[in-house]
Structures are given as structure tokens and as C-alpha cells.
PAZAPA-4460 file (N, C-alpha, C; in steps of 0.05 Angstrom, whole numbers, plus 32768, in hexadecimal, padded with zeros to 4 digits):
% residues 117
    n_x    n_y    n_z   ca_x   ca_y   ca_z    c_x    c_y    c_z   seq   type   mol
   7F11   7F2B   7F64   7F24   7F18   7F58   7F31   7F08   7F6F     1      X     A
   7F39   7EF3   7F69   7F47   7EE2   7F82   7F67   7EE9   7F78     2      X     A
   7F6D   7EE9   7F95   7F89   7EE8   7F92   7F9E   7EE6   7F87     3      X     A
   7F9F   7ECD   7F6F   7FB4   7EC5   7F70   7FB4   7ED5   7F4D     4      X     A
   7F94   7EDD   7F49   7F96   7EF1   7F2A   7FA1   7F05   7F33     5      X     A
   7F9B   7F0E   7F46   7FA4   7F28   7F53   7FC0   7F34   7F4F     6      X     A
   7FCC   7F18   7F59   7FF0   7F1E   7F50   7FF4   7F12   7F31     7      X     A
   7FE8   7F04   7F2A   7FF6   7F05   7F0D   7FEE   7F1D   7EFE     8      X     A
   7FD3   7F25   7F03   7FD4   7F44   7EEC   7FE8   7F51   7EF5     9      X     A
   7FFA   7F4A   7F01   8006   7F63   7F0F   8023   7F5B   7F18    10      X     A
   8032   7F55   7F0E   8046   7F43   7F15   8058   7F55   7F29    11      X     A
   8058   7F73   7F26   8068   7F7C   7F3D   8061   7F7B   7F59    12      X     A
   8042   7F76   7F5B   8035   7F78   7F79   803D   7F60   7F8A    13      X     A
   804A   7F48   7F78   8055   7F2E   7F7B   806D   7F37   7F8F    14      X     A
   807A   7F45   7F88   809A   7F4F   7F93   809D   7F68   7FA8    15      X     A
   8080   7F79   7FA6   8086   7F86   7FB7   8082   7F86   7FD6    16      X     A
   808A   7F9F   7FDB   808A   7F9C   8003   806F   7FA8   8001    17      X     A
   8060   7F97   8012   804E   7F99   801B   8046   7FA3   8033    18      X     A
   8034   7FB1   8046   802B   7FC1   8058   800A   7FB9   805F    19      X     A
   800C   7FA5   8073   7FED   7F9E   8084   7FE1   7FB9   8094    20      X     A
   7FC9   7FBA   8095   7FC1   7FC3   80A1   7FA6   7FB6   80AB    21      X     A
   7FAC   7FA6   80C0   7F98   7F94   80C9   7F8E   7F85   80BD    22      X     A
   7F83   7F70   80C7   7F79   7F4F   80C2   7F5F   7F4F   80C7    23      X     A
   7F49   7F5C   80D9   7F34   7F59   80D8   7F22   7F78   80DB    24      X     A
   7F22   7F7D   80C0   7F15   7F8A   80B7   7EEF   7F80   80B6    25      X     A
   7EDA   7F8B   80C1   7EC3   7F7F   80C9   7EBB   7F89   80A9    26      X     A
   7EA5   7F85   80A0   7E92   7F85   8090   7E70   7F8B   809E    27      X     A
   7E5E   7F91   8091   7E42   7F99   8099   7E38   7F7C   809B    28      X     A
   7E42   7F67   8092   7E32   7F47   8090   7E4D   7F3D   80A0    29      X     A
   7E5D   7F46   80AA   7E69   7F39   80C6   7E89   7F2C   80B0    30      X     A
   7E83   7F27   8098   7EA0   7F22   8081   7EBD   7F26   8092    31      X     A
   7ECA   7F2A   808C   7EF2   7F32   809F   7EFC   7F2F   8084    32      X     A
   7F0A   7F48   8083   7F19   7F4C   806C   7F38   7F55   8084    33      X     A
   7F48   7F51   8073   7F67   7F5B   806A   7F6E   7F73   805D    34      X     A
   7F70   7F88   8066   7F7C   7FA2   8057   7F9D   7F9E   8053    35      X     A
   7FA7   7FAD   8039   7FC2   7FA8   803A   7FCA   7FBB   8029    36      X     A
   7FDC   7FC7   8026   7FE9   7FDC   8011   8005   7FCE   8007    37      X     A
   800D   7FCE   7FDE   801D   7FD0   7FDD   802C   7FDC   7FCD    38      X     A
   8049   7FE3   7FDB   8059   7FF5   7FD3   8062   8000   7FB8    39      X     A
   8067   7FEB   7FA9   8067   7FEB   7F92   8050   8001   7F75    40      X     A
   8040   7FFD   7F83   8025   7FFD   7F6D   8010   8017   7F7C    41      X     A
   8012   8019   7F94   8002   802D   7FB2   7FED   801E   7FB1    42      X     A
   7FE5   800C   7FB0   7FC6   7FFD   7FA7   7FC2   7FF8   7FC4    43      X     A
   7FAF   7FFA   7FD2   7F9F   7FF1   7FE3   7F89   7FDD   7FE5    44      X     A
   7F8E   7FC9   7FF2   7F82   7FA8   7FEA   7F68   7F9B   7FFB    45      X     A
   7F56   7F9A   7FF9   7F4E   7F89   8016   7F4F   7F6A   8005    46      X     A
   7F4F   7F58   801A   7F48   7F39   8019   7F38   7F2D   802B    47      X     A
   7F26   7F21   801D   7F14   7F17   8029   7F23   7F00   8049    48      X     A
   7F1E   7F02   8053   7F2D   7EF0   8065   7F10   7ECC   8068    49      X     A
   7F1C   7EBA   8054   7F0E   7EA5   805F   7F11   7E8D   8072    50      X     A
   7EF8   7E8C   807F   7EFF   7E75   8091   7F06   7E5C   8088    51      X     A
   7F1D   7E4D   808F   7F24   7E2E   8080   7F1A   7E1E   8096    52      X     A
   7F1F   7E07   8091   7F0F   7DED   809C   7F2E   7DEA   80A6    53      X     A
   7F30   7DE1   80C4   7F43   7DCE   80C8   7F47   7DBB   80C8    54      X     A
   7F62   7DAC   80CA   7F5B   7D8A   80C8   7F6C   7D83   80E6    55      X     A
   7F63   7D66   80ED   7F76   7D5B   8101   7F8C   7D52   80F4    56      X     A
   7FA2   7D49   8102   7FBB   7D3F   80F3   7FB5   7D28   8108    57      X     A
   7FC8   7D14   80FC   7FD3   7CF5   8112   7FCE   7CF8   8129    58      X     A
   7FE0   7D0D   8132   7FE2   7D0D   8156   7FC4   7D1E   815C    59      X     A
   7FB0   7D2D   8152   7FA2   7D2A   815B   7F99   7D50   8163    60      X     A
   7FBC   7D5A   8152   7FB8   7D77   8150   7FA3   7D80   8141    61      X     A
   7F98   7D99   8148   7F85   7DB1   812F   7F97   7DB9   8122    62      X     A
   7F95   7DBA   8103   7FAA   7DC9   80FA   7F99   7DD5   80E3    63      X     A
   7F9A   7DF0   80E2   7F8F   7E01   80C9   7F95   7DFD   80B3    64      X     A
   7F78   7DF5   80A5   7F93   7DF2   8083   7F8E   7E0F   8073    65      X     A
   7FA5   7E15   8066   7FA7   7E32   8054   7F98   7E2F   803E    66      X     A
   7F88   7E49   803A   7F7C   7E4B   8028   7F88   7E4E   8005    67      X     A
   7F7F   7E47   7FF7   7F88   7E49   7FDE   7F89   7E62   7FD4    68      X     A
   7F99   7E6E   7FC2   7F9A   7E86   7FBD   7F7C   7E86   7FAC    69      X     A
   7F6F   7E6F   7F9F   7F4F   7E75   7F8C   7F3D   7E81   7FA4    70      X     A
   7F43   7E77   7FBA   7F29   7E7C   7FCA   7F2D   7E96   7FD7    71      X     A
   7F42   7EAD   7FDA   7F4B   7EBD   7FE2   7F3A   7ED8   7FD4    72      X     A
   7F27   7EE9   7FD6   7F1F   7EFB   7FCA   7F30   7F12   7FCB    73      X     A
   7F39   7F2B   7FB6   7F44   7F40   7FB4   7F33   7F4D   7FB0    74      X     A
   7F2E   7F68   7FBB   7F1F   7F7E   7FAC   7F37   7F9C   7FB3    75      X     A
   7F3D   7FAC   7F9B   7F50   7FC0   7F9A   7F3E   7FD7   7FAA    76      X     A
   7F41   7FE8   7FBA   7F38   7FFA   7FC4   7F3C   8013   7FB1    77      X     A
   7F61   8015   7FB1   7F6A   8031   7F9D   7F85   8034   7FA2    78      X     A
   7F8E   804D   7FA0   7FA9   804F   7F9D   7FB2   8062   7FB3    79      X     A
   7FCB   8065   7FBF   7FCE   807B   7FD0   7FEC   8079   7FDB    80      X     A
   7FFB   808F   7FC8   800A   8099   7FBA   802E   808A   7FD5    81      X     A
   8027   809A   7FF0   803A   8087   8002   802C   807F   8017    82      X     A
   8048   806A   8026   8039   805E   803A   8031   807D   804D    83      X     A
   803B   8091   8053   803D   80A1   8066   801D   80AB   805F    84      X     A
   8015   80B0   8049   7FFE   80C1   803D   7FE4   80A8   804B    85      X     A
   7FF5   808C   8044   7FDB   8079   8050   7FD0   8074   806D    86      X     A
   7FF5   8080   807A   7FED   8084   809D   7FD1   8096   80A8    87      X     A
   7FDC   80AC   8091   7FCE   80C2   809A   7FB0   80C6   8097    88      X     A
   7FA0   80B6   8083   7F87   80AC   8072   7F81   80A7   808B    89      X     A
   7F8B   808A   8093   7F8A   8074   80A4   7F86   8078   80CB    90      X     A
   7F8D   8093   80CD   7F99   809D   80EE   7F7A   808C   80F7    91      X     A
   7F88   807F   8117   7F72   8071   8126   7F6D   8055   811E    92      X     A
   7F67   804C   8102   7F66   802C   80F9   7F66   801A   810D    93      X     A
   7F85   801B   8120   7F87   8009   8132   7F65   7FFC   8142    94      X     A
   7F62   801A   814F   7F52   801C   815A   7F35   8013   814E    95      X     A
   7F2E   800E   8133   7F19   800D   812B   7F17   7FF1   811E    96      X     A
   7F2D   7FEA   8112   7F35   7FC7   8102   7F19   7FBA   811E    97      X     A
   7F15   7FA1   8112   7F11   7F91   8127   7EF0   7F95   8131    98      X     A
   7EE2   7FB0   8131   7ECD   7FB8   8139   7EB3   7FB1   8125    99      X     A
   7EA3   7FB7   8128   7E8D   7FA6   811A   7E86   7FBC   810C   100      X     A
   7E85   7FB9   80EE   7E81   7FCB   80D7   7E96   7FD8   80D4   101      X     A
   7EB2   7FD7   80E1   7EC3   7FE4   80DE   7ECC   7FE7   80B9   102      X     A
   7EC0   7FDA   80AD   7ED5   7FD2   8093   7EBA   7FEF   8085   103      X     A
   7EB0   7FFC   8093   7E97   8017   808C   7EB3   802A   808C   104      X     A
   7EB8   802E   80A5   7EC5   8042   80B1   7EE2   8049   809F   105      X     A
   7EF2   802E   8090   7F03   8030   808A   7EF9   803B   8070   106      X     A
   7EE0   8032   805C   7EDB   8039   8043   7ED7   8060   8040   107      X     A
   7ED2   8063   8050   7EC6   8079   805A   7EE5   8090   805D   108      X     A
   7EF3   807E   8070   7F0D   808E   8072   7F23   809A   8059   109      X     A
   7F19   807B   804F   7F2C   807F   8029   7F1D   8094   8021   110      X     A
   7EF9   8094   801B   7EF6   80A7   8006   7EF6   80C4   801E   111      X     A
   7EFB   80CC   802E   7F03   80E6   8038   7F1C   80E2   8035   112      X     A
   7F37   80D6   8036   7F4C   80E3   8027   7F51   80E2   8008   113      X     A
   7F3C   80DC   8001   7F32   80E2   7FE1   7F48   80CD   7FD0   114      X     A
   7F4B   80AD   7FE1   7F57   8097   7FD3   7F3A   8085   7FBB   115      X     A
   7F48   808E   7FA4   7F37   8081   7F90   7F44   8068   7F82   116      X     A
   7F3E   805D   7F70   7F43   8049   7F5C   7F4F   8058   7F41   117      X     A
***
């Protein structure tokens, strides 16, 4: 689902505090997702992270234009109950975000702390 369904089925996930856990999450076809947990709901999120086109402005700057919340992909991972329980799933992440197929390692990590849907 793209984003912006994401928060309307869901109008509390709109308001709550939210918890990143890294921005480039790799994929097996090289993809970068967004992991995020929020508070409200324990839902665990990835987002597709897409590349936008920049534009020049007048003077001649690059400036990134933001993506639209349509073009934003959501997929729910599952639920997991506190943030403390998601540290603990999660131990190392730092170290792994960023690495190539890493977004294996993290799927892998959920279902050994037995995070479902």
C-alpha cells in the first residue's frame, strides 16, 4: 500500500511517536527501504525508499524534489509489543543496516524473535 493509505486506515499511526530504525535497509535486487516502528499500534513498517529526480532552481542549485506520499510504498512487517522488546529482536542492526542483502538479515531477525502480523 502507499503511504498515504497507510495512515488513513489508520488514523492513530497519523499521531503517533514514531521510532526509525535506519534508512537503508538493502534488498536482494539492491531496493533501500526505511524500517520504522510505531508506538501507538507496535507495527513495524518498512518503506520503500524512492529515488526522485532533482531539479535546478534559478541560481543554478540541485535541489531534491519530495516524493509524494502515492509513490511511497508501505509493507507492515508485524507487531512487537515495546520499543525495549524491539531493541532486543534488533541487537547489532546498526551494524548490518546499509550492507548488501541486509534487509535478509533483518527478515530473519523478526521471525527468530517470533514478530508476526
Amino acid at each position: 500500500m502507499d503511504l498515504e493509505h497507510f495512515y488513513e486506515s489508520n488514523e492513530a499511526r497519523r499521531t503517533s511517536e514514531e521510532h526509525e530504525f535506519g534508512s537503508e535497509w538493502v534488498g536482494d535486487d539492491d531496493a533501500v527501504f526505511q524500517l520504522s516502528w510505531i508506538a501507538v499500534t507496535g507495527e513495524l513498517y518498512l518503506m520503500a525508499e524512492t529515488p526522485n529526480t532533482p531539479v535546478v532552481d534559478g541560481f543554478g542549485d540541485i535541489i531534491p524534489t519530495p516524493e509524494a506520499a502515492s509513490e511511497l510504498e508501505v509493507e507492515i512487517l508485524g507487531t512487537v509489543e515495546s520499543l525495549d522488546e524491539l531493541h532486543e529482536i534488533l541487537t547489532g542492526w546498526e551494524d548490518i543496516c546499509g550492507e548488501p542483502s541486509s534487509l535478509s538479515w533483518l527478515r530473519s531477525a523478526l521471525a527468530a524473535g517470533g514478530v508476526a502480523l
